[in-house]
N, C-alpha and C positions, 0 to 999 in steps of 0.2 A: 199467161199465168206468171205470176211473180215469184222470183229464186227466194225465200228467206232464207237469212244466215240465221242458228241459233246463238244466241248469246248468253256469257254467265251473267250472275247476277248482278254482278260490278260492273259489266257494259265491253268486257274482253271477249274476242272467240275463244280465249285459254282464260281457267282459271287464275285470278291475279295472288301475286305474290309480291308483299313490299317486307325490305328490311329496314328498321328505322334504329340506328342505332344497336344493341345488343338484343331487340324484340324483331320478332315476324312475325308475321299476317299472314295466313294463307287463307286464299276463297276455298271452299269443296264443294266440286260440281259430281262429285263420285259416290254422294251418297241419296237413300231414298229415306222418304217420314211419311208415318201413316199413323194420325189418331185412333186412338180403342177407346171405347167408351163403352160401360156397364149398360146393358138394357134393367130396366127395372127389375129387381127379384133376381136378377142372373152373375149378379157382382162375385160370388164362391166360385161359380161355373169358372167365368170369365179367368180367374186368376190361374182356375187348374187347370185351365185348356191351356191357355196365350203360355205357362211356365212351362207346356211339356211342347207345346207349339214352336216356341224359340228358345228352347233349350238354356235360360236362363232364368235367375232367382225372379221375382215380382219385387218390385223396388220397394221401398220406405217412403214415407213422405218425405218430400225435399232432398231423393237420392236417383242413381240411375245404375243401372247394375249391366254389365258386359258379358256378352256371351259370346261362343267363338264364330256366328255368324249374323248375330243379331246383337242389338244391345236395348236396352229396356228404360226408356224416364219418366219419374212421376211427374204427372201434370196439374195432379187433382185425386180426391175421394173416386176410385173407381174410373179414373180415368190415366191412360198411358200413350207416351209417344214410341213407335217403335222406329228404329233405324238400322240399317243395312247397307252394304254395297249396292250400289244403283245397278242395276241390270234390264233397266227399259223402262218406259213409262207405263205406272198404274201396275207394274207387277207382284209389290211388293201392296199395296193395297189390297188388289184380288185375290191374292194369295190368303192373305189375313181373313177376307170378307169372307168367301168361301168357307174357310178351316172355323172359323167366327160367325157362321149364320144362325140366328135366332138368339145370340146370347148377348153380341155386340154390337157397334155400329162401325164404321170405319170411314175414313174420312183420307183422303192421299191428301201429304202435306207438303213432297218434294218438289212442287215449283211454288211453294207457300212460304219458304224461308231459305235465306242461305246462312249456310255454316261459315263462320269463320274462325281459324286456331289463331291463337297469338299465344306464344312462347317465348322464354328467354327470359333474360336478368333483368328486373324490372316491373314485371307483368302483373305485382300487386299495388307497386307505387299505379302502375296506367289504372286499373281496377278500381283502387280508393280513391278516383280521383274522378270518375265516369258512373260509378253507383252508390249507392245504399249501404252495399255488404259486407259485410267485417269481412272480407279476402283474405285476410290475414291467417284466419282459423278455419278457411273452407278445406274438405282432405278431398282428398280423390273421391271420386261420384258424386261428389254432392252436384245437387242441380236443382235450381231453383231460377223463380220469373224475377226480372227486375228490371228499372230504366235506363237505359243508356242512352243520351244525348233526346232526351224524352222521348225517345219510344217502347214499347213495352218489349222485349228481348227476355230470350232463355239464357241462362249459362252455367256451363256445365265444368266444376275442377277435373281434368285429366290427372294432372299429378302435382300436387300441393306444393302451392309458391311458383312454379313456375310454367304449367300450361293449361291451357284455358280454351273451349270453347264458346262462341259468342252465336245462335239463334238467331238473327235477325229476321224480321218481314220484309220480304223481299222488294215490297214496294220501297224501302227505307232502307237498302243493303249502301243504298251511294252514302247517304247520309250519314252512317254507323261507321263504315268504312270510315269518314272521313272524320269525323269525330274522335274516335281511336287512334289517328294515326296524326289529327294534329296533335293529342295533347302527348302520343309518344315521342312528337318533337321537342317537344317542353320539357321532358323531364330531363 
């Protein structure tokens, strides 16, 4: 039988962490994502269950709201990404599915993306310069989809102008990685 080692998603046994100048990059191998999607007809249910379920608000389009154990992003009409501390595989999915049968569907996303933070002085010149979005005006929660280095990525303002969460598909984490951190050479 063969030993496998696990790996993050950037190809470390430790999640990686670069400084490039006054910006960091951290991978998070610490946390878990579990799609929620409305069953047909069940979209009211859904929102007063999953709000008293993880003890936080139900987001806004284009926002994601923090709770003290869970935190909440909009993905879509009747659809949300949940995240939490990792605590095992498929836990945080089961959890949901269970507490969520017959109203929702569930979907585990945490070996489907990695997270990556980048912070620091800077982080909107790297931003305008890698997407679409006026970064400039995004405040804390917001979270919306968009391209970076053409792949389709989440990202989510932690706190305006200067930290930022980056969603990748994990198939594309080396890619993103590396995109972000050359044009943080650049600047």
């Amino acid at each position: 039988m063969r030993d496998f080692v696990a790996k993050a998603a950037l190809g470390g046994t430790e999640p990686r962490k670069d400084v490039i100048g006054a910006l960091t990059f951290q991978e998070r191998d610490d946390i878990a994502l579990a799609s929620i999607s409305a069953r047909l007809g069940q979209e009211e249910a859904l929102k007063a269950k999953l709000a008293s379920l993880c003890s936080v608000a139900i987001p806004a389009p284009g926002c994601s709201e923090d709770g003290t154990a869970n935190s909440l992003h909009w993905l879509g009409a009747n659809h949300y990404l949940c995240e939490e501390a990792f605590s095992g595989p498929l836990v945080l999915a089961r959890r949901l599915a269970d507490a969520l049968a017959g109203i929702a569907s569930i979907t585990d996303q945490t070996d489907a993306f990695v997270r990556i933070d980048v912070s620091g002085q800077g982080v909107v010149d790297l931003f305008q310069r890698l997407t679409v979005l006026d970064v400039e005006q995004m405040s804390a929660g917001a979270f919306t989809r968009t391209a970076i280095h053409h792949v389709g990525c989440l990202l989510r303002c932690n706190q305006a102008g200067t930290t930022f969460s980056v969603y990748a598909p994990r198939s594309y984490a080396i890619s993103v990685h590396h995109a972000l951190t050359e044009v943080a050479k650049g600047l």
